[in-house]
Each structure stands twice: as C-alpha cells, then as structure tokens.
C-alpha positions as a printed Julia matrix, in Angstrom:
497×3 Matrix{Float64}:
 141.89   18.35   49.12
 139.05   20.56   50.4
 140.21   23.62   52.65
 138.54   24.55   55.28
 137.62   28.18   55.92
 137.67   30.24   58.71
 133.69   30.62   59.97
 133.72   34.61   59.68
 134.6    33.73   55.97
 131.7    32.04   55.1
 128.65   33.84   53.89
 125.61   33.97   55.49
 123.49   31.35   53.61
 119.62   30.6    54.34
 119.42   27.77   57.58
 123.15   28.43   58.2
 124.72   31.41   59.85
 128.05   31.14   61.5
 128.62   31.91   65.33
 129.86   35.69   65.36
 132.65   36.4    67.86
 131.45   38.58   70.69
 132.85   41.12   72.41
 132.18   42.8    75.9
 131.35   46.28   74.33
 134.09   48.04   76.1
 135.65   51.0    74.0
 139.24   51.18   73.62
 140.9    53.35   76.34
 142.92   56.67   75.15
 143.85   57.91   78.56
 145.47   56.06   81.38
 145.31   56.8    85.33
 148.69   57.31   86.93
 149.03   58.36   90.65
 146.0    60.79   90.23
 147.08   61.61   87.37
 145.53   60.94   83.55
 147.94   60.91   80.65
 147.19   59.7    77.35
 147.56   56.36   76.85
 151.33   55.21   73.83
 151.61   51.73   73.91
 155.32   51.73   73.45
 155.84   53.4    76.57
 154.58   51.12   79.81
 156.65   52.88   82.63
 156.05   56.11   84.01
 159.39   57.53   83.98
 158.46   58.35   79.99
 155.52   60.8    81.37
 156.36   63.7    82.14
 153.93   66.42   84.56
 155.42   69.45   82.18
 154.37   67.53   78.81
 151.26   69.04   77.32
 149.8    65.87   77.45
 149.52   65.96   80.83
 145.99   66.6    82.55
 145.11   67.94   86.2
 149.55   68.65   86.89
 149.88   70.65   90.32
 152.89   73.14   88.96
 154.95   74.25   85.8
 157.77   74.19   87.71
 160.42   71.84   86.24
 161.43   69.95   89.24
 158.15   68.4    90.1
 158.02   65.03   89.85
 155.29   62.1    90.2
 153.6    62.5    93.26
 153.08   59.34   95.69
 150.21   56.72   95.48
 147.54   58.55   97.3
 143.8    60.41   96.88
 145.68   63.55   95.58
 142.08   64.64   93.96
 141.0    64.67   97.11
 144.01   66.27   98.74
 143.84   70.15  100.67
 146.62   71.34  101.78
 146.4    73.93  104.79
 148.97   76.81  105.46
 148.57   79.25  108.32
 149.41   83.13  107.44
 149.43   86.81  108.93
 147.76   88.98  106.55
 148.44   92.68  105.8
 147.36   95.39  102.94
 149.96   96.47  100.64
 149.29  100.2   101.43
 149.4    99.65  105.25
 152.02  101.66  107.4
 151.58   99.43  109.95
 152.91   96.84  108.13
 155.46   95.41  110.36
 153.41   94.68  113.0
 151.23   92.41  111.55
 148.35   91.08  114.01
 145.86   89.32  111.8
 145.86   85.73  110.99
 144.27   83.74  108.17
 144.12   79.86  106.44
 145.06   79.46  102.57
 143.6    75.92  101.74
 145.5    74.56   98.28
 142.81   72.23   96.73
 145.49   70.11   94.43
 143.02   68.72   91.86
 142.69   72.11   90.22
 145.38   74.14   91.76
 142.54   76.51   93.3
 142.79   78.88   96.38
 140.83   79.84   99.17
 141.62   82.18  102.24
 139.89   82.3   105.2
 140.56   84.99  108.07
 140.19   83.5   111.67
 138.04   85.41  113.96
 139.38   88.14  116.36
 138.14   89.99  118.84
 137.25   94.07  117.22
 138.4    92.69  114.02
 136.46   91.69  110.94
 136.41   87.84  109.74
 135.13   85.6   107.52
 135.94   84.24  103.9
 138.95   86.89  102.47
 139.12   84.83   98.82
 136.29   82.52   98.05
 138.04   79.49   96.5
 139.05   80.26   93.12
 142.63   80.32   91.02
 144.63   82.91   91.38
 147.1    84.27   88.28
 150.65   85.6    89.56
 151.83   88.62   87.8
 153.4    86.81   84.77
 150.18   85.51   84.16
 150.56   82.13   85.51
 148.57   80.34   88.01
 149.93   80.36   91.67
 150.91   76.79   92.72
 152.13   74.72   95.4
 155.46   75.41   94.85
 155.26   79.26   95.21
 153.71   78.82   99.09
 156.94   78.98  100.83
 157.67   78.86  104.34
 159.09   82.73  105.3
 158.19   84.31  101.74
 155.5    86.53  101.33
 153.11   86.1    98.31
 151.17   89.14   97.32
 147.31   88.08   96.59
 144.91   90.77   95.3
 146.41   93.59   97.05
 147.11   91.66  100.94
 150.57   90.39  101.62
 150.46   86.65  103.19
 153.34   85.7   105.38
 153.39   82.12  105.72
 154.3    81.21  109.32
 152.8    77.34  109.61
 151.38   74.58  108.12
 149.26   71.08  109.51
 150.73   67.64  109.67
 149.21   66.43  106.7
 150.19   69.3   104.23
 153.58   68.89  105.96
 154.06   65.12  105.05
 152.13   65.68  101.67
 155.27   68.22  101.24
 157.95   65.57  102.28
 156.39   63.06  100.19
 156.66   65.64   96.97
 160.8    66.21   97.53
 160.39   69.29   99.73
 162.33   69.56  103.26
 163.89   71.07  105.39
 160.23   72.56  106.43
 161.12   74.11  109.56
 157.95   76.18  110.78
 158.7    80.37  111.22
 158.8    81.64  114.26
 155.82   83.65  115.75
 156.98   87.55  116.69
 156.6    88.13  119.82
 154.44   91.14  119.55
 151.91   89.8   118.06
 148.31   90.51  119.08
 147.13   86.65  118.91
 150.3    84.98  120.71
 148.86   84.99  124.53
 144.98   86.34  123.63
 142.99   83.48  124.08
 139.75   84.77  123.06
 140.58   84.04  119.17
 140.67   80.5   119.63
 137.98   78.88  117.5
 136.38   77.51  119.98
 136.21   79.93  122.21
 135.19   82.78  119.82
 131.76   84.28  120.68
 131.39   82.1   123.48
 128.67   82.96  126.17
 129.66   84.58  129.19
 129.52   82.58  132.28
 125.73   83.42  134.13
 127.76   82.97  137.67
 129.95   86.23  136.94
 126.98   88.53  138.56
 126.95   86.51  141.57
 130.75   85.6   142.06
 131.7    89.7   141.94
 128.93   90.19  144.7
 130.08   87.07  146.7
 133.01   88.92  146.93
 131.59   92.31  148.06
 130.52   94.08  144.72
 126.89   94.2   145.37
 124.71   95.05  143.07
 123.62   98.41  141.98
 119.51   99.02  142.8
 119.45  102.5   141.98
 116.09  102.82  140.64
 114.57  100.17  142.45
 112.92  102.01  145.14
 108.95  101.21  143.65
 109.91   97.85  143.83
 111.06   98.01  147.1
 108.04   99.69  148.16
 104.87   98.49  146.1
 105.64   95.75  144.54
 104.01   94.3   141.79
 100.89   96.55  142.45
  99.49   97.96  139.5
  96.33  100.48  138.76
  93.72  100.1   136.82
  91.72  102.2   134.89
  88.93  103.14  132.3
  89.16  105.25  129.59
  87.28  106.26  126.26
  87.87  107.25  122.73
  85.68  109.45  121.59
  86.65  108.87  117.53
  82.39  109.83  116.33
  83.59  113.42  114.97
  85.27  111.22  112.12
  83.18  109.49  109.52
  83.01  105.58  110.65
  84.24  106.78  114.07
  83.08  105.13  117.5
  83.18  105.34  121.02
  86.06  102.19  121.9
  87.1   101.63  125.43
  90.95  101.04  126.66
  92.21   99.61  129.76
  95.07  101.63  131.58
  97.38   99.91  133.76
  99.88  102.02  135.55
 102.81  100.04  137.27
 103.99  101.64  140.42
 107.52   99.62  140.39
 108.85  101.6   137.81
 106.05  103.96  136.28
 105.5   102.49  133.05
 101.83  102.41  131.32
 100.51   99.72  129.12
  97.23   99.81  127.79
  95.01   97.06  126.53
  91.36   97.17  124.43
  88.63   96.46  127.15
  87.27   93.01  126.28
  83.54   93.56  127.19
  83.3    95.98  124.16
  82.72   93.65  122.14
  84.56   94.51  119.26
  87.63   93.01  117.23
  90.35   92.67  119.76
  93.91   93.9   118.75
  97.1    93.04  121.43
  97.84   96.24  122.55
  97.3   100.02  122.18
 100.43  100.62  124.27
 102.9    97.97  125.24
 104.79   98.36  128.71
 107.39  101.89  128.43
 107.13  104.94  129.93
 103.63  107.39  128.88
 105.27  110.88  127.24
 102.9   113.62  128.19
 103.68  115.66  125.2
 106.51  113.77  122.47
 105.7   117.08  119.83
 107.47  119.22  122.7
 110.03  115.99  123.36
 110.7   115.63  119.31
 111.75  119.32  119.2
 114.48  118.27  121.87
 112.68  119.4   124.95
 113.58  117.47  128.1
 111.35  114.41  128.63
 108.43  114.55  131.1
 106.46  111.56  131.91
 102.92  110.66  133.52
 102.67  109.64  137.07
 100.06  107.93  138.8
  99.05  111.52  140.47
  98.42  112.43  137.21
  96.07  110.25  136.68
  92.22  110.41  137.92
  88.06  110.17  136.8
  87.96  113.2   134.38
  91.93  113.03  133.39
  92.85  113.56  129.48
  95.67  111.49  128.85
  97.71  112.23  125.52
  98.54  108.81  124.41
 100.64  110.16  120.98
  97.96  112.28  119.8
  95.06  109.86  120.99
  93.21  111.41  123.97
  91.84  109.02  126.0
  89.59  110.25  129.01
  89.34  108.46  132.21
  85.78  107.7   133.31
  86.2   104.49  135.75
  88.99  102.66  138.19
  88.6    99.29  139.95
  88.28   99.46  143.71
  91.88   97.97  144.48
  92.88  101.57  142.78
  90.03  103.48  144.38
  91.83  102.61  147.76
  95.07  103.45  146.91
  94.12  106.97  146.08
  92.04  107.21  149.36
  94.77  106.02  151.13
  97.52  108.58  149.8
  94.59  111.53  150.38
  93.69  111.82  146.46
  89.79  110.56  146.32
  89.15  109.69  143.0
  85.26  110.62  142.78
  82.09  109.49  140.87
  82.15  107.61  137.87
  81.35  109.32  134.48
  80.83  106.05  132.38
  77.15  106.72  132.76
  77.63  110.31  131.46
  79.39  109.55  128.23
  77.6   110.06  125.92
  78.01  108.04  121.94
  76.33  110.41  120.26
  77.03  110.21  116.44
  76.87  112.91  114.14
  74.68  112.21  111.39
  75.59  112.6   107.41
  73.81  113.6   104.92
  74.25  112.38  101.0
  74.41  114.77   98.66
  72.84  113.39   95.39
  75.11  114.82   92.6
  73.64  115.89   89.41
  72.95  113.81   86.52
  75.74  114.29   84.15
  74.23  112.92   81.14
  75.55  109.38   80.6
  72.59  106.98   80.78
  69.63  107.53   82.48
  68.98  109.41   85.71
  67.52  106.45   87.78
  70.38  104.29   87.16
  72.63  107.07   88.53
  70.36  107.24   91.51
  70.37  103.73   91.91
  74.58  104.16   91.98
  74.33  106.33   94.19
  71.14  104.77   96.86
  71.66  101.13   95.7
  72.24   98.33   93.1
  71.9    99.4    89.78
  69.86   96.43   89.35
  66.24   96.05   90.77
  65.73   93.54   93.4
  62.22   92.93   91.53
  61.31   93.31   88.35
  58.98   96.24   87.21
  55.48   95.68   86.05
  55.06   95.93   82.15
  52.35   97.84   80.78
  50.48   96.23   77.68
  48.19   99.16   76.96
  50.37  101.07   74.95
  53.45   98.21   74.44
  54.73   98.23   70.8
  53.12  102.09   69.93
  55.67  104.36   68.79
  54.82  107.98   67.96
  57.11  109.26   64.87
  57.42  113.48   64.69
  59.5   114.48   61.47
  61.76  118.07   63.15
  63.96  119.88   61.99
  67.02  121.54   64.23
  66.2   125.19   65.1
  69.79  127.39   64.71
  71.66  130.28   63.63
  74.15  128.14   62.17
  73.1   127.76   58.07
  75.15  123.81   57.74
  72.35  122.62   60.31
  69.5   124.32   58.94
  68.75  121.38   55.79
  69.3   118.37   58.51
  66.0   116.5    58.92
  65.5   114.28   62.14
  62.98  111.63   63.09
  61.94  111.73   66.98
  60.42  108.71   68.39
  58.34  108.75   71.27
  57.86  105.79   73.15
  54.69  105.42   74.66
  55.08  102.09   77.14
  57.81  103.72   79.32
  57.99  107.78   78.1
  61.06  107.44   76.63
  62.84  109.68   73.39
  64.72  108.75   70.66
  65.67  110.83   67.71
  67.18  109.51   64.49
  69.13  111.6    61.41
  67.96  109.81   58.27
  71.3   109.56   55.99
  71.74  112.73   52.52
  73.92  111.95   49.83
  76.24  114.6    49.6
  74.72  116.59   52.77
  78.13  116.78   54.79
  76.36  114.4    57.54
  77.06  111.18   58.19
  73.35  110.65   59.81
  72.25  107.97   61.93
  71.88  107.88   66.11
  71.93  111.46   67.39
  69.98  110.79   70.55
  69.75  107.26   72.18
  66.51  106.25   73.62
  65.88  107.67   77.39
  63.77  109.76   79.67
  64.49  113.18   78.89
  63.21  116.45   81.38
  61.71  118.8    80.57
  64.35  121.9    80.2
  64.82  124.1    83.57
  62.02  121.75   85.3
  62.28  118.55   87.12
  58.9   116.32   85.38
  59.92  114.11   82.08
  58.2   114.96   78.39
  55.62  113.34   77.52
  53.27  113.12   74.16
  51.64  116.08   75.17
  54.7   118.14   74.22
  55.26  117.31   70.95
  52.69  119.55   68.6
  52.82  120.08   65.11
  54.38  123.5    64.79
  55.76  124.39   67.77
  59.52  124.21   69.1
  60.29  121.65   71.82
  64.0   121.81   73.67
  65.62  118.47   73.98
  68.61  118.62   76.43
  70.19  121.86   74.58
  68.76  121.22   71.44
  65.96  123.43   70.17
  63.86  120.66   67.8
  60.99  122.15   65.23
  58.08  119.61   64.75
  57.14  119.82   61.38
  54.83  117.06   60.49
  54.09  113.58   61.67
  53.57  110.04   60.58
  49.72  108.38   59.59
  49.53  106.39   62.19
  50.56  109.6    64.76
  48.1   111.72   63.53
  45.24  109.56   63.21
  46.58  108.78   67.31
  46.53  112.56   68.12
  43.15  112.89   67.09
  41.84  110.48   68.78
  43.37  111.76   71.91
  42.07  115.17   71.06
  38.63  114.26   70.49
C-alpha cells in the first residue's frame, strides 16, 4: 500500500513543484501593550496581575515606589498632569511669606518635569525648569508619587509648596489609588489672593484709551503747560535757505539745506533742497530741538537752544559742527519778521560764491621698478594706451652689442665682463653678465631692457654715448666700454663718416 506524503516532503522535481504554505510576513511579537504600558511578551502568563510595574522588565513605569499598581485604560502617553505651587529660594529670609506662584506639568510617558512661573506684576516670569527629569538626592528620579499635596519638594535650589492641582490631574490621581486630595489652603497674606492683575489674561493688557477723558469728565483737566505756541501760532512754520560751504575739503561742494523752524514748540528740522539736483538723502536734521553749542552742553553746561530770533539772512547756524549760513526765506517768513519789527533784508544767494580751490598733482619720482612712462601713465592714466604706437622699421631688429667692464674700487668686480645691448628701434638698454666657471658669479640678467637717463639730467642715452674707451654711468653703475661687436663697428663708422 502506497503512502502518501505530505507535499512539503516531496522534492522539487522538473514540471512539478509543490504549493509552498504562505505566510503574511508578520514577525513574531516579543513585547506586548498593556494599559500604556509594554512588557515583554511569556506565554504562560496571559493576565496582568503576573506583571509587575517594579519588574525590570517593565518599560516606560511612572514610579519605583512599591505600591503603584496598573494604571486605568486610558492615553497615559499622552497624559500631563498639572500642579499649582508657590515658589521660594532655599537661602531666602523671607521665606514664610511666600508670594510667587508657578505650574509643575508631570509628562507621565517619561516621568519628565517642567516649571513654569506665572506672570506678576514687578516680578520676573517665564519658563523656571525647561522640561527635563529631575534626580532627587538619592539619585533617583522624582515621580508622581513624591508631588504631594502640603509637602514641599526642593528642585535645584527653589522650594515648591504644592497648594492645587486641575480636575484632570485630580481624577488621573483617584483613578491611580490616591485620595483623600483635599486642596491646601491659600494664606491669606499672600500677594496674588485679591491682585487681579496676574491673571493670565489680564497680564500686560492695554490700558483703556477712555482713562484720559473719564478723569477730565470728572474735573481733572488736562495739563497744557507748554502749549502756549500752539495756542498762539499754530501750525505755522518758517522757512529758510541755507548753504554748506564743504569746497575747502578735497571733493567738497557747495549743497543747499532747507530750515524749517516750528513756532508751536521750537523745534528745527532740516531737509536737502530738492532743486540742487543732487542725490537726495531724508533728512539732515529730523524734528528736536537745534543745540547752539552741544561741545559746551557735553561738558555739562546748561542747555541753550535756537529761537526763531536767532535766526535771519547772514545767520551761522551750528548744526553739530556743520555751519550752515542763511542766505534766503520764503515770503510767508519774510512777513512774519516784518510783522514782529525784525526785517530780514536782501538776499545773499546771488553773492555766494562756489569757488573751488584747485589741486595740483605732484608727480612722484620714478623709483626704479619698470619704466618711467608706465609710472606716469599710473599716475595721469591707464597704463595701457588707448592707441597703439607707431612702429618704426628703419632701424627694427638692429641691436648694437658694447663688450664693458664694471669700473670699481672693489677687486671681486674688477674680472666681471658684461655685454650692453643697445636697442636702436625704441632707445632702450640691456646689459647681460656672460656666465665664468669658477668666477664667484652666477652671471646672467643684470639689467633688464628699458629707457635709462642720462645720470643727474632728464634726456634718455642714446648710441651716441656709448664710445669705445670712455666710461658711461648706468643708473649707479659706472660701465667701461672696451670693445664692440663686427657688426657695431662697421655701424659706427658708417655713422661717423
């Protein structure tokens, strides 16, 4: 009798391959969820009486303290429990009378902390702990247990005296095994019992705009001491002209301000006149009260300001160490003065005069690097040309070659041999030291091609100067022209001829 076999027995053979038994893919669980709470997972034990909070295997427990027990079937992760405090320092004498009030919120997930003082009138608030967990003196973490109604818990130096609590921290309480929660009594000194400006609401709050109006409804007028220019001009104002005269400085100008003088309450502003021109800025001086001197006022020297009689055509008005002179005013201010018996006279905004005072560059002297156009050109204009220079093909590509020796008292210079070419196409000098074994000298470039003067004058050399025989000076150095190359002397004789 044939036996049949199971189908994951049989062996995968070509054309036939057995149906596999399939599986969701779900991993096998090691923890399990209990009223908040994860535990890991003993498949001999199915009730939750065999868990217990204290076990090690417990995760996420609010306490150590032996009489907790499994907490209700609620969000608990979620849970914040608020208690209501007076806070004190440890080292305060005043101790007893304690008039500051704060919030501890208990965040049960991770048994964390955070303190919050509620704001008070000439009192500092804001965040006292950020939220964080906070180790008791035995070195274990402060739980719910340990907030007690009428104990005081010591917390980084502040005593907390908890006084009250919410409705739901109170029935989260209740629900954990704790009554008999009856709330402390307030004292009845303290500062926040009948002071209703340390209500949250009401903290801060605006002052009502009506106040102002309701005290002089009610015969407190209002002071107008120093209203008296109001009260008799207005909201007429002066206007005037004035000048800068900044062309003593280098980029200075003549710039022109408009002075307005308020007669309410003799203040000066003073604006950049827009017919100028130039870049506008707001204001020179915004609306306050003109200093005449604020050196004199610094040293502690009793104030003195401008008035309008102060003002007129031909003033000098200190504006902080900007004199401004008045040369014009606008007729509405023209009348004023003739009608207070102060005629303001002619205009001088004809007679000022922009003159500038002219500079002169100084060229300074050539100080040997490069040429001495290119340092004019740095210091008159580009270094570059706007347009190139003529070339010369007459004598292009003729080099005249002078074989000189140095001219010293020193006797290590005295066997060095140079080359000095002359460039005919643009006048320009270059002098080579041919390399010596064994000479001391390294040799090569000792003078790079360039327009040399002639020394003490202001005209360059030229081929004229360089004569077999004879000592020429190049820039300090004292050259003597012993001999020449074929093609030189054959050159030089021509010339001669």
């Amino acid at each position: 009798k044939l036996e049949v076999m199971p189908s994951d027995m049989l062996p995968s053979l070509p054309g036939y391959k057995p149906n596999p038994v399939r599986t969701n893919g779900a991993k096998k669980q090691y923890f399990m969820t209990l009223n908040g709470h994860k535990f890991v997972k003993d498949s001999s034990e199915d009730s939750a009486d065999s868990y217990d909070l204290n076990s090690s295997a417990s995760i996420a427990t609010l306490g150590t303290s032996a009489s907790s027990k499994f907490f209700p079937s609620s969000n608990i992760n979620s849970s914040v429990l608020n208690f209501t405090a007076a806070v004190a320092n440890v080292n305060d004498s005043s101790a007893s009378h304690i008039s500051r009030r704060c919030t501890i919120l208990y965040y049960v997930e991770d048994s964390t902390i955070k303190i919050v003082e509620h704001p008070q009138p000439n009192s500092s608030s804001g965040t006292l702990l950020r939220r964080s967990v906070v180790v008791k003196d035995d070195g274990s973490r402060l739980s719910v247990d340990d907030l007690q109604y009428g104990e005081d818990i010591v917390i980084y130096g502040r005593v907390y005296s908890i006084i009250n609590c919410s409705d739901s921290t109170r029935t989260f309480l209740e629900d954990i095994g704790k009554t008999n929660l009856p709330p402390r009594k307030e004292d009845d000194d303290c500062s926040w019992k009948d002071d209703k400006a340390v209500e949250w609401g009401t903290f801060r709050r605006e002052k009502n705009n009506l106040k102002m109006f309701m005290e002089a409804k009610l015969g407190n007028t209002v002071n107008n001491s120093g209203r008296e220019g109001f009260n008799e001009y207005g909201n007429m104002v002066l206007k005037f002209l004035c000048s800068w005269d900044d062309t003593e400085r280098l980029y200075g100008d003549l710039s022109e301000y408009v002075l307005v003088y308020h007669l309410a309450d003799d203040t000066i502003e003073i604006f950049n006149n827009q017919a100028s021109g130039k870049e506008l800025f707001p204001k020179l001086l915004k609306r306050a009260p003109l200093v005449r001197d604020y050196e004199s006022t610094a040293d502690g020297d009793e104030e003195q300001y401008y008035h309008w009689s102060d003002l007129y055509i031909g003033a000098d008005i200190n504006v902080y160490s900007r004199m401004l002179h008045i040369v014009e005013a606008d007729n509405e201010t023209r009348n004023f003065y003739d009608l207070m018996e102060c005629p303001l006279g002619p205009s001088e905004r004809s007679t000022v005069n922009a003159s500038r005072i002219s500079f002169s560059r100084e060229v300074p002297p050539h100080n040997g690097f490069g040429s001495e156009e290119d340092s004019l050109k740095s210091c008159s204009g580009p270094l570059c040309p706007s347009t190139a220079p003529a070339r010369s093909n007459v004598f292009e590509n003729r080099v005249l070659s002078f074989f000189a020796r140095l001219k010293t008292n020193n006797s290590n210079d005295e066997k060095r041999r140079f080359v000095v070419s002359y460039y005919m196409q643009d006048s320009t000098i270059k002098i080579h030291e041919p390399p010596v074994r064994n000479s001391g000298y390294v040799g090569g470039l000792f003078l790079s091609r360039r327009k040399v003067k002639r020394y003490g004058g202001s005209d360059y050399i030229n081929h004229n100067d360089f004569i077999i025989g004879s000592t020429i000076k190049i820039l300090t150095h004292e050259f003597y022209i012993e001999d020449a190359n074929e093609f030189t002397l054959k050159w030089l004789d021509s010339e001669r001829i």
